[in-house]
C-alpha positions as CSV (number, residue, x, y, z in Angstrom):
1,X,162.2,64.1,-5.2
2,X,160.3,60.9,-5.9
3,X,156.9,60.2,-3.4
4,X,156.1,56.6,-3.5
5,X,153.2,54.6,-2.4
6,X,153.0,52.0,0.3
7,X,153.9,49.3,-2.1
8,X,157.0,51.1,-3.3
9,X,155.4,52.1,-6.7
10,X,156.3,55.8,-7.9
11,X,153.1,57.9,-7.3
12,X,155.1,61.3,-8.0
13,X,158.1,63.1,-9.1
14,X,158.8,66.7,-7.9
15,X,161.3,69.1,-10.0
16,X,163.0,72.4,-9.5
17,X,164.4,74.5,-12.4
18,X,162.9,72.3,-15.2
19,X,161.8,75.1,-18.1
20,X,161.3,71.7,-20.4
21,X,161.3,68.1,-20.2
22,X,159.9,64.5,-21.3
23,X,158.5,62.2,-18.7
24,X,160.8,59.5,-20.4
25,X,163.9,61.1,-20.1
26,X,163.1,62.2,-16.8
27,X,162.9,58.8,-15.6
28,X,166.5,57.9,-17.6
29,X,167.9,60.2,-15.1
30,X,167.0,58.4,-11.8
31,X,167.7,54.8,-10.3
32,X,163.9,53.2,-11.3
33,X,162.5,51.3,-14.0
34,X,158.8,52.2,-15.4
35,X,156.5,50.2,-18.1
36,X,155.7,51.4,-21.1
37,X,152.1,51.5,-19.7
38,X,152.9,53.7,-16.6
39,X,154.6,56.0,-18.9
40,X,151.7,56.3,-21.2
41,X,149.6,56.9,-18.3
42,X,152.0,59.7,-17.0
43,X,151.0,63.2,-16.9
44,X,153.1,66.8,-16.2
45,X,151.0,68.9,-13.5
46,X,152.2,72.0,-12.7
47,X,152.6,72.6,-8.9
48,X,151.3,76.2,-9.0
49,X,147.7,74.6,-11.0
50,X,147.8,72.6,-7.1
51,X,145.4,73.9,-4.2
52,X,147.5,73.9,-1.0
C-alpha cells in the first residue's frame, strides 16, 4: 500500500511478508518515481515500534 499526501507526494509505503529489503528497490517495484534526495531522506519503521 502507498499513503500519499494532499499533493500526491508519497508520505508512506506499507509491506507485508518483507523479512529484507532496500528502500531503492522497493520503489523499482511500483509505478512512481522518487529523487535521489527523498530517497536519502527515507527511513524503514517498523509497524510494531508504532503506538496505535
Amino acid at each position: 500500500m502507498i499513503d500519499f499526501d494532499a499533493q500526491g507526494e508519497i508520505v508512506g509505503i506499507e509491506m507485508v511478508g518483507q523479512q529484507e529489503f532496500s528502500i531503492r528497490e522497493l520503489i523499482k517495484q511500483i509505478p512512481v518515481e522518487a529523487s535521489d534526495a527523498v530517497l536519502n531522506n527515507a527511513r524503514y519503521v517498523a509497524a510494531d515500534l508504532q503506538a496505535a
